[in-house]
C-alpha positions as CSV (number, residue, x, y, z in Angstrom):
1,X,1.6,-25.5,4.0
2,X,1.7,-25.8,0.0
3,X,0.6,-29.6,-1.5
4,X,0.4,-29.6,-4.9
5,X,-2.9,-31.5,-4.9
6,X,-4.2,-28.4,-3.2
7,X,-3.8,-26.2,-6.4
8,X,-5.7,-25.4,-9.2
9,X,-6.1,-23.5,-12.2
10,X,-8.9,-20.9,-12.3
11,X,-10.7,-21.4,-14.7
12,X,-11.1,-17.5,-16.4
13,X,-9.3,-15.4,-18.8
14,X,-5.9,-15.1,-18.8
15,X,-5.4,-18.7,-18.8
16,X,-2.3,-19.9,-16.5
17,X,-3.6,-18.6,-13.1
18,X,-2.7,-21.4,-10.7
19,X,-4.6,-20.7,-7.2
20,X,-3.8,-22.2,-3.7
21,X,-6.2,-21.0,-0.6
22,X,-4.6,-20.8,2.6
23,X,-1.3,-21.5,1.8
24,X,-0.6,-21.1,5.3
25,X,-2.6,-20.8,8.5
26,X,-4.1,-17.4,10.1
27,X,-1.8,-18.1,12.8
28,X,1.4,-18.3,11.0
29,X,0.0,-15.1,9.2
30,X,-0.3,-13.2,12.6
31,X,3.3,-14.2,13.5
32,X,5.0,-13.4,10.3
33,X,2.9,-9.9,9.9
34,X,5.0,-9.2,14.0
35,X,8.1,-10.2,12.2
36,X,7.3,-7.4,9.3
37,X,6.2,-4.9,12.0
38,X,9.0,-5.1,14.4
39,X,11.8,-6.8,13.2
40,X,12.3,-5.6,9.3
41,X,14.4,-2.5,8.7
42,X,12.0,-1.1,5.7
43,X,12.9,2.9,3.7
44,X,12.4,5.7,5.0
45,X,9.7,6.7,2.1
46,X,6.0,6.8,1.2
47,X,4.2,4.8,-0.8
48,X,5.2,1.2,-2.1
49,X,8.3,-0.7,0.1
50,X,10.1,-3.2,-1.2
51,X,12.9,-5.9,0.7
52,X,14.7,-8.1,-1.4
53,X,16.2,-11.9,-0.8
54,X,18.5,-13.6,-3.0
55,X,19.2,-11.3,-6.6
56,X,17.7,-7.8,-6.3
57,X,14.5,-6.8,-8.8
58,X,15.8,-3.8,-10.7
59,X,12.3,-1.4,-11.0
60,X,13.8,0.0,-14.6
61,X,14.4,-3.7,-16.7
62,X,12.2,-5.7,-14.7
63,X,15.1,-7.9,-14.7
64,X,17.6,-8.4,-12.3
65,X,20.1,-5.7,-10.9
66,X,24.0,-7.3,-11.5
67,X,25.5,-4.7,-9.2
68,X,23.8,-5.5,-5.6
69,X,25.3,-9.0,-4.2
70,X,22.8,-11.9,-3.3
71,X,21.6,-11.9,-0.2
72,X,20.5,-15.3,1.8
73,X,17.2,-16.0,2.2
74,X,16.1,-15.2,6.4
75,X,14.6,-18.1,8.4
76,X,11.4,-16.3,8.5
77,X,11.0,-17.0,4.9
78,X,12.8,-20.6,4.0
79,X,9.9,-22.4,5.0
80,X,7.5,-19.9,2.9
81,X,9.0,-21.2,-0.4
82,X,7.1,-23.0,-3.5
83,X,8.6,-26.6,-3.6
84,X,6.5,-26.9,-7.2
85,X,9.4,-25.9,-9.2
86,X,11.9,-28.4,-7.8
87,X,14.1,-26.0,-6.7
88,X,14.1,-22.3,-4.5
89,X,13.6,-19.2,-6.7
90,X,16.1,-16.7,-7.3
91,X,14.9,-13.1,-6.1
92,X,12.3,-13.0,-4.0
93,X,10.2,-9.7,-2.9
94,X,8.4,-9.0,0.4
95,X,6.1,-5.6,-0.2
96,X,3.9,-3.7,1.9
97,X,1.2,-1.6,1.1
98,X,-0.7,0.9,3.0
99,X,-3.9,1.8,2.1
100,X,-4.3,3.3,-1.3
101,X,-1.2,2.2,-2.8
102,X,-1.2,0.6,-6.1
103,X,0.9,-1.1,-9.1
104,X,1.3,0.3,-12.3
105,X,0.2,-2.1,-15.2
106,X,3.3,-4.5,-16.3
107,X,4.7,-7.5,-16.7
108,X,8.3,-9.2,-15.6
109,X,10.8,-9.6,-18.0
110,X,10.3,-12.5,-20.3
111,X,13.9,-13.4,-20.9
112,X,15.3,-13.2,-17.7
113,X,11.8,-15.2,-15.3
114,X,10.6,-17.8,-15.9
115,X,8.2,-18.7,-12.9
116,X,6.2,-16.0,-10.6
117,X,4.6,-16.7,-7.7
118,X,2.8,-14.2,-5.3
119,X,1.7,-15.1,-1.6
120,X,-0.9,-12.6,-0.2
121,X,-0.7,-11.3,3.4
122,X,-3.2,-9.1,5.7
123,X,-5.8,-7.3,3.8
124,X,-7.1,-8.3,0.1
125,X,-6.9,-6.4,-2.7
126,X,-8.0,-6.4,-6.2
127,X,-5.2,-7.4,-8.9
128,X,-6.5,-6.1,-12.2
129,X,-5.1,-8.5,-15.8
130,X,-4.9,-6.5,-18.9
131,X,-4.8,-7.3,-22.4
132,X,-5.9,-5.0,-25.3
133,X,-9.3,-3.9,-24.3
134,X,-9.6,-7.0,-21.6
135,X,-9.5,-6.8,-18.0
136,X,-10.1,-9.3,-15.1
137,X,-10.3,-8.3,-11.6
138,X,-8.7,-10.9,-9.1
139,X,-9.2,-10.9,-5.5
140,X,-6.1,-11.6,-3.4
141,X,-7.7,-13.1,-0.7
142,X,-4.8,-13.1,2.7
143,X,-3.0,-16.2,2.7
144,X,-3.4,-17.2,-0.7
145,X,-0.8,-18.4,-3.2
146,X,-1.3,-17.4,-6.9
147,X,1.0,-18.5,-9.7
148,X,1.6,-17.1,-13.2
149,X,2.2,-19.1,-15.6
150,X,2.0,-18.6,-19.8
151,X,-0.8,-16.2,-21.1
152,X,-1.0,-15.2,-17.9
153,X,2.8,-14.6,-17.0
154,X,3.4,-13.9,-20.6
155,X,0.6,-12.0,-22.7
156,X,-1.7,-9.9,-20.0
157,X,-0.1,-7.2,-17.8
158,X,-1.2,-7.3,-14.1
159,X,-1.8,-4.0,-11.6
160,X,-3.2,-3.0,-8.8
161,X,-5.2,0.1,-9.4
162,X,-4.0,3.4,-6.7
163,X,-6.9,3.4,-4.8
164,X,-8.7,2.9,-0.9
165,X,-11.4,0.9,-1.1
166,X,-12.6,-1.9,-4.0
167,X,-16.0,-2.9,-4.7
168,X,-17.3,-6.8,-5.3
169,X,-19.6,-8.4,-7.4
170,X,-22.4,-7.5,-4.6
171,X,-21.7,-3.9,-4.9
172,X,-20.2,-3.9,-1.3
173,X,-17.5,-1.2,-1.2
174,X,-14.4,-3.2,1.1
175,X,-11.9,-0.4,2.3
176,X,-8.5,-1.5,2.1
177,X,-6.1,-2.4,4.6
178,X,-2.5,-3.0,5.2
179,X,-1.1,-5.7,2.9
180,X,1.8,-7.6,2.4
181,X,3.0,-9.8,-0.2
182,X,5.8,-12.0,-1.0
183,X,6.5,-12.2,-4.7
184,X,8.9,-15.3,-5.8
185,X,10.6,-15.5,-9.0
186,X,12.6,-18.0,-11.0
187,X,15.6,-17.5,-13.4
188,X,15.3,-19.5,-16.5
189,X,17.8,-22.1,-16.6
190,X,19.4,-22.8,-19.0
191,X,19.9,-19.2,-19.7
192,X,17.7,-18.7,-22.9
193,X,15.9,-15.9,-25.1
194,X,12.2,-16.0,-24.9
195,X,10.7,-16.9,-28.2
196,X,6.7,-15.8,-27.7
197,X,7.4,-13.1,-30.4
198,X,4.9,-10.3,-28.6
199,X,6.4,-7.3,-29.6
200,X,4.5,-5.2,-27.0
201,X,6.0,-6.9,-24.0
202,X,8.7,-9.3,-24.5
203,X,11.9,-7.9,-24.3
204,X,13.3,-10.6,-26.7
205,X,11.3,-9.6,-29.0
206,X,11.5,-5.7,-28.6
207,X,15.5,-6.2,-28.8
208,X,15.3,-8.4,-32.1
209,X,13.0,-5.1,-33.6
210,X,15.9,-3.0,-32.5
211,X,14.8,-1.3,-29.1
212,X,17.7,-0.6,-27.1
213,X,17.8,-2.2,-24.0
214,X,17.4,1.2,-21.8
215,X,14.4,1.9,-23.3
216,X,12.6,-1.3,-23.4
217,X,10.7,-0.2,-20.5
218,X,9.7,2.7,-21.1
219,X,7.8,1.9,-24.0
220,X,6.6,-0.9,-22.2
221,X,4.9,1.6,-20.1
222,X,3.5,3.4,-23.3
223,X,1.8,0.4,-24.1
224,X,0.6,-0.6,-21.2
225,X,-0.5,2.8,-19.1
226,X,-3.3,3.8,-21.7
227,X,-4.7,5.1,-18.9
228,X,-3.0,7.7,-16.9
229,X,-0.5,6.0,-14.9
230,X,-0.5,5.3,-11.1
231,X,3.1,5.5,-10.4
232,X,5.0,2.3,-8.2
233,X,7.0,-0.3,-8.8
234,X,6.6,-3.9,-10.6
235,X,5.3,-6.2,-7.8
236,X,2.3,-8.3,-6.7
């Protein structure tokens, strides 16, 4: 399980990536991956599906949804939690992905997160960080643990690209598998704006240039999907 002395930060552009490797073991991975297969009630939809513990992601603000109660965190996950930040974050995300399915470029709400963790599960997968004309491909190896944290978290937008297989440094083309993920995610406390000033993605700042608050992330979206867009939800 997590020790802090087991963590590092990569050292790449964006700066703030902090990487654990086996977080936990293959074995715990086989038994939570049952629990996700047989014992999860998950939509009835294609695509992207999303469960929620503690406060509820809302997909439009990035932020969190005030009209769907908390809801306590199962046993499955308590002992799944980062103990870095001294205390257990507020919404927490389990995903799956079939094959294929992807993340549209973006990043969580600056004023509302602070931390945001992302343990991998089953197959890897390429996570792609943008910035301008910058991009850095990250493999999400199974079992990792990968923390965002400032330029990372702050000034790059992260994605998966909508797509079956990925191809590594080698040239080796990996076809992709079923994946999971568990993303974690702090509130800031004490409740504060954020004061990084980047107009493009900060919803602090967008709102102090007079954006209105329903359409913060759809220009958001602009900015980042320069490229046609893949479609999904904010996750990792």
């Amino acid at each position: 399980m997590e020790e802090a002395s087991r963590r590092i930060e990569l050292p790449l552009e964006p700066p703030g990536i902090i990487w654990q490797e086996e977080f936990i073991t293959a074995e715990h991975e086989e038994r939570l991956i049952h629990i996700f297969l047989h014992d999860l009630e998950w939509p009835e939809k294609t695509g992207r599906l999303s469960l929620h513990y503690g406060y509820t992601f809302d997909y439009k603000t990035f932020g969190v949804d005030p009209d769907i109660p908390y809801k306590e965190f199962p046993d499955w996950l308590k002992p799944l939690i980062p103990t870095t930040e001294g205390r257990p974050p507020e919404q927490v995300c389990l995903q799956f992905y079939s094959p294929g399915t992807g993340i549209p470029p973006h990043v969580d709400t600056h004023s509302v997160y602070d931390q945001l963790y992302a343990l991998s599960l089953g197959a890897p997968v390429f996570m792609q960080f943008r910035k301008g004309e910058e991009r850095m491909d990250i493999d999400l190896t199974p079992r990792s643990m990968m923390q965002m944290s400032g330029d990372s978290r702050l000034h790059w937008t992260h994605g998966i690209k909508k797509r079956k297989t990925d191809t590594l440094q080698d040239g080796t083309v990996r076809p992709r598998g079923n994946r999971w993920s568990i993303t974690y995610r702090w509130i800031r406390k004490p409740v504060m704006e954020c004061e990084c000033g980047n107009v493009e993605l900060c919803d602090t700042a967008q709102r102090r240039n007079g954006i209105e608050k329903e359409k913060r992330w759809q220009q958001q979206a602009e900015v980042v999907n320069e490229t046609p867009a893949n479609g999904g939800e904010a996750g990792s």
